[in-house]
N, C-alpha and C positions, 0 to 999 in steps of 0.2 A: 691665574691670570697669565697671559700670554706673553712673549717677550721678544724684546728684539736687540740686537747686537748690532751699534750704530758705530763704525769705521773711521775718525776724519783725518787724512792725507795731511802731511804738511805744503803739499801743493797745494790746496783748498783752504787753508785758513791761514797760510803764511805764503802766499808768493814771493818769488823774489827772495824770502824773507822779509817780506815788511807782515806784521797781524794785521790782518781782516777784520777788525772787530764789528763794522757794520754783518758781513756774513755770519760770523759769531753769533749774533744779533737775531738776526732770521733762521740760523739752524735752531737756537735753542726754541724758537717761538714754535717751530715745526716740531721741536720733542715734545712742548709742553701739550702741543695740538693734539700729537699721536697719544700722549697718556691720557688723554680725555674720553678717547675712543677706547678705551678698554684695554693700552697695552703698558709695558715696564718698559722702561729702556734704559739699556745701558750702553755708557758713551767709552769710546776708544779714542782717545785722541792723542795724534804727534804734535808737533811743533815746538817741543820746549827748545832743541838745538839751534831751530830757528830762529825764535825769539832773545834766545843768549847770543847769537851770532848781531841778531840787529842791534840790541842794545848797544854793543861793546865797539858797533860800527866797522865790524869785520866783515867784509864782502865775498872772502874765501876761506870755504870750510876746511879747519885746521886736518894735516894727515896723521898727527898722533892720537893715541885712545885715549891719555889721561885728558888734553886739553879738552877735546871734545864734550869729557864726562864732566867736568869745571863746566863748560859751557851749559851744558843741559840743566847742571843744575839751578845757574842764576835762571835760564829759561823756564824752568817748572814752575817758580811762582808767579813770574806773567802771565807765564798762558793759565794757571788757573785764577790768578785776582780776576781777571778779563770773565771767563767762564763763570765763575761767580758772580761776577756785575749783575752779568744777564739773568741767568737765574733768578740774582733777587728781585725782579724787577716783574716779575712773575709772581713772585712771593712762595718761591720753589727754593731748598737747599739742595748743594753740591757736594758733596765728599768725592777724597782722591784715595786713589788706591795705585800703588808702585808695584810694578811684579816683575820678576825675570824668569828665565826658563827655569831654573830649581823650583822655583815656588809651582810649576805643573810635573814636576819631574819626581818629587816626591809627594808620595801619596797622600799623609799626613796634611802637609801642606796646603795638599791641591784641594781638600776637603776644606780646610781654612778658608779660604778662599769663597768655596761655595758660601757658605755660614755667613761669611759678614757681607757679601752680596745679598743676600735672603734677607738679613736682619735692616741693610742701608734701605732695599726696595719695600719693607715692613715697614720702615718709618716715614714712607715716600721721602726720599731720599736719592737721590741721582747719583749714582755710581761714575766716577768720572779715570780710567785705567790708561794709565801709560805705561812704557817698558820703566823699570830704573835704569837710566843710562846712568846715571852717576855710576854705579857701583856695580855694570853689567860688561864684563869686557869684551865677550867674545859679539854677545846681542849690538851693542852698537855699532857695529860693523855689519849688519845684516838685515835693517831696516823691519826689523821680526815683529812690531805691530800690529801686521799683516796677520803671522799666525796666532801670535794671542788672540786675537779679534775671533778666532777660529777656533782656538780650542774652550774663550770665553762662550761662545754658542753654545759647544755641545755641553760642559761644565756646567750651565745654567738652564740647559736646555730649552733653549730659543728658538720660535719657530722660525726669523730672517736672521742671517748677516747681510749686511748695509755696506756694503764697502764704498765711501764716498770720494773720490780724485778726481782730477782736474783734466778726464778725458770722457769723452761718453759711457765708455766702459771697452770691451776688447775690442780691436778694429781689426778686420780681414783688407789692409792700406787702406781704404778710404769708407770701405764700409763696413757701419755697423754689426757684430754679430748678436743677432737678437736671443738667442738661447741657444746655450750647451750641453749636451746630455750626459756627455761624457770627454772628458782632459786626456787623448793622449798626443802624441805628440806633434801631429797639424795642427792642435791649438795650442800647445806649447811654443812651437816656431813661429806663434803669432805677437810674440813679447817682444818688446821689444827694450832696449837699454837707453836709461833716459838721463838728464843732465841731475847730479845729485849731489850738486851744491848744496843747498836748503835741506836736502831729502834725501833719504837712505832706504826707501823703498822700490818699486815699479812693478811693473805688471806681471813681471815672473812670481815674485811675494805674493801676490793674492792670486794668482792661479796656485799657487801650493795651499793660501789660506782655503778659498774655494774647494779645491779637494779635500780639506781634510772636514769642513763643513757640511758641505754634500754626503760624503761616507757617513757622517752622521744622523743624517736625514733632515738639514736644515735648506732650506731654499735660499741662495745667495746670489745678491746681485751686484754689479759693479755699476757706479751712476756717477754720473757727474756733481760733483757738490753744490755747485752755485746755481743749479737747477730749482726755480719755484716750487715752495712743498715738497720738496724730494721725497722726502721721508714719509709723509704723511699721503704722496699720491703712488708711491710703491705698495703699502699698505692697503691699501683702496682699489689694488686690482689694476693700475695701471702700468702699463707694460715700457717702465723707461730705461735705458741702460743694457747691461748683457744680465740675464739669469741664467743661472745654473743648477740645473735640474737636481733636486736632491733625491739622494739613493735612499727606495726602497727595501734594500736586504741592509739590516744595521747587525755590526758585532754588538754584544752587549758592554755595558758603560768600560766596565774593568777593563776591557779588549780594548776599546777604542782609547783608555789613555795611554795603555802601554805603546800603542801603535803609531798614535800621535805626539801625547807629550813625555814620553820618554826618553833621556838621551842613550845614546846608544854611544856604549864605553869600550866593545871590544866582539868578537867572531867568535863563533864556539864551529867548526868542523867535525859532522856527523857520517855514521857510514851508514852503505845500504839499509840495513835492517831497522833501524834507529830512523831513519827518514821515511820508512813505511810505517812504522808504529806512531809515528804523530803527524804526518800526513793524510791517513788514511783506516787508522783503527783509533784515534782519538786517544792515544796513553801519552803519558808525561815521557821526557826525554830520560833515561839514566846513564847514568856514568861510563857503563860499559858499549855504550855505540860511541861515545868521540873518539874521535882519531888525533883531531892538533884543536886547540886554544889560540889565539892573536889578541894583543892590548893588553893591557889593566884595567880591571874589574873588581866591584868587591860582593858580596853576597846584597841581593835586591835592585843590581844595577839591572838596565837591560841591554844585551848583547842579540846581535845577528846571527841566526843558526844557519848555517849553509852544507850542501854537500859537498862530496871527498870532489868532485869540480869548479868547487865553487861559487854554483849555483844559489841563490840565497831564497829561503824556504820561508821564513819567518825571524817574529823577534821574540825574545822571551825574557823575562825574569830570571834571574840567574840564582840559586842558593847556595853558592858554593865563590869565593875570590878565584881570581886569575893563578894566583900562586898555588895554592891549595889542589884546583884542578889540574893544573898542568902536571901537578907531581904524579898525580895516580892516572891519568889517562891512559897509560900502558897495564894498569891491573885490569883484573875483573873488578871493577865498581860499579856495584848494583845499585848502588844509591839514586833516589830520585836527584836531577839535577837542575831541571825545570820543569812544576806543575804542567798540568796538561793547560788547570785553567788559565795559567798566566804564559800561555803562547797563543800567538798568533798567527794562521797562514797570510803572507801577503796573496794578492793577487796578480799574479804573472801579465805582464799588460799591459796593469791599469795606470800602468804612470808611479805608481811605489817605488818609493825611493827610500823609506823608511820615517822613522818620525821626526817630523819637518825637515827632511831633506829634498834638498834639490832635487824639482822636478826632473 
């Protein structure tokens, strides 16, 4: 069965911060619509900050991280009692699901993941994913909803991401752009920085989500939420919002989490011979082409491979900590250092920045 990866903005169901629950209302009626037609959907939704911020009757979003994470948390069980309502009113169940960037970072994990997605949409059951801000410090600061929402596509392997907010989708100043082939940086410099009181997202976030969707070969589009059927007449062929053309050339699955939900702990510095043997004859990196190490790392993190310029080549799986390797970088160390399979070449270009980085 098909699937689809449903986005909702805290601009769309919390302006202002006040909850929208009539819109609440009509999006869910719109999921229950679209699972009729033969697809699964799974919901991404922000606003718990919002909803903590309106309760408590605070009009300005606090600048510390713990208050924030206090706040999300009384906010998580409004926004889902509410998501719940509507559901049962359908005579549909909702399950929540918390995730931070560790939970795609490690592999183990990230498999987790899949599995109880699989087993909630087996039970028809409505997958309902937000970041954990409670207990996420660096993610709350980064409005990252945007790329889970992205890396949940390729992870479940969905044919849309939905990304819903409260603009028509990218604007070139007043007009529309109706489809993107490709992200580099004239449609970058079309972002713009929005007031993010209520909200910790905007339109640089899902232009990075977008890419890293697209690279997967999912079709994603950005739509305005409070739009009639959104969901159910993007599905149907009509053409609302900005889409974004999804890439036909895919790395395979392993490639694509390292690339995207990997974090990236530290630089490995490779010399001439070393950046042709995994650039260009497909062998795994060994000991004996680094020249310098940068960061902390420990064996399985991923690190940026660059050349003796600089240059950055790819990202890889590292088998070896920061300490360990630095020590012997000046011997002959023949040792594999990173598998061939577990690197990646970026593409010089394409707008890579590394895994979920800044466009």
């Amino acid at each position: 069965m098909k699937r689809i990866i449903v986005k909702i903005g805290s601009s769309v169901i919390a302006p202002q911060g006040n909850l929208d629950k009539s819109l609440i209302e009509k999006l869910v009626k719109d999921v229950v619509a679209v699972e009729r037609g033969g697809y699964q959907v799974i919901l991404v939704s922000s606003g718990a900050i919002a909803c903590g911020l309106n309760r408590l009757g605070q009009r300005k979003r606090p600048q510390d991280t713990y208050s924030l994470m206090a706040i999300s948390s009384l906010g998580q069980i409004i926004l889902m009692d509410v998501f719940n309502e509507k559901f049962k009113k359908h005579k549909r169940m909702c399950a929540q699901i918390l995730l931070t960037w560790d939970d795609f970072d490690t592999r183990r994990r990230f498999m987790n993941v899949r599995k109880t997605l699989d087993k909630l949409l087996a039970m028809n059951i409505i997958p309902i994913i937000n970041e954990n801000d409670a207990v996420s410090y660096e993610e709350i600061r980064l409005g990252d909803n945007d790329c889970i929402s992205a890396r949940l596509a390729d992870l479940s392997e969905a044919e849309y991401l939905i990304m819903l907010s409260d603009v028509e989708g990218l604007l070139k100043g007043q007009e529309l752009v109706r489809e993107v082939e490709r992200i580099d940086s004239e449609i970058v410099a079309l972002a713009k920085k929005e007031d993010k009181t209520y909200t910790s997202g905007g339109m640089l976030t899902k232009l990075e989500a977008a890419r890293i969707a697209t690279a997967s070969g999912i079709k994603t589009i950005i739509a305005r939420g409070d739009t009639q059927r959104v969901i159910s007449r993007i599905v149907g062929g009509e053409r609302i919002g900005t889409l974004f053309v999804a890439s036909r050339k895919l790395d395979k699955a392993r490639k694509r989490w390292i690339l995207f939900s990997k974090k990236v702990k530290g630089k490995v510095f490779i010399d001439k011979g070393a950046r042709e043997a995994i650039l260009y004859k497909g062998k795994s990196l060994l000991g004996v082409g680094i020249i310098n190490v940068e960061g902390i790392f420990k064996s399985g993190d991923c690190v940026s491979v660059v050349d003796a310029q600089g240059m950055l080549l790819g990202y890889g799986v590292i088998n070896y900590n920061s300490e360990d390797l630095g020590a012997v970088k000046q011997k002959k160390f023949e040792k594999e250092v990173i598998h061939r399979d577990n690197f990646v070449k970026t593409s010089q270009g394409e707008g890579y920045c590394g895994p979920c980085g800044d466009l």
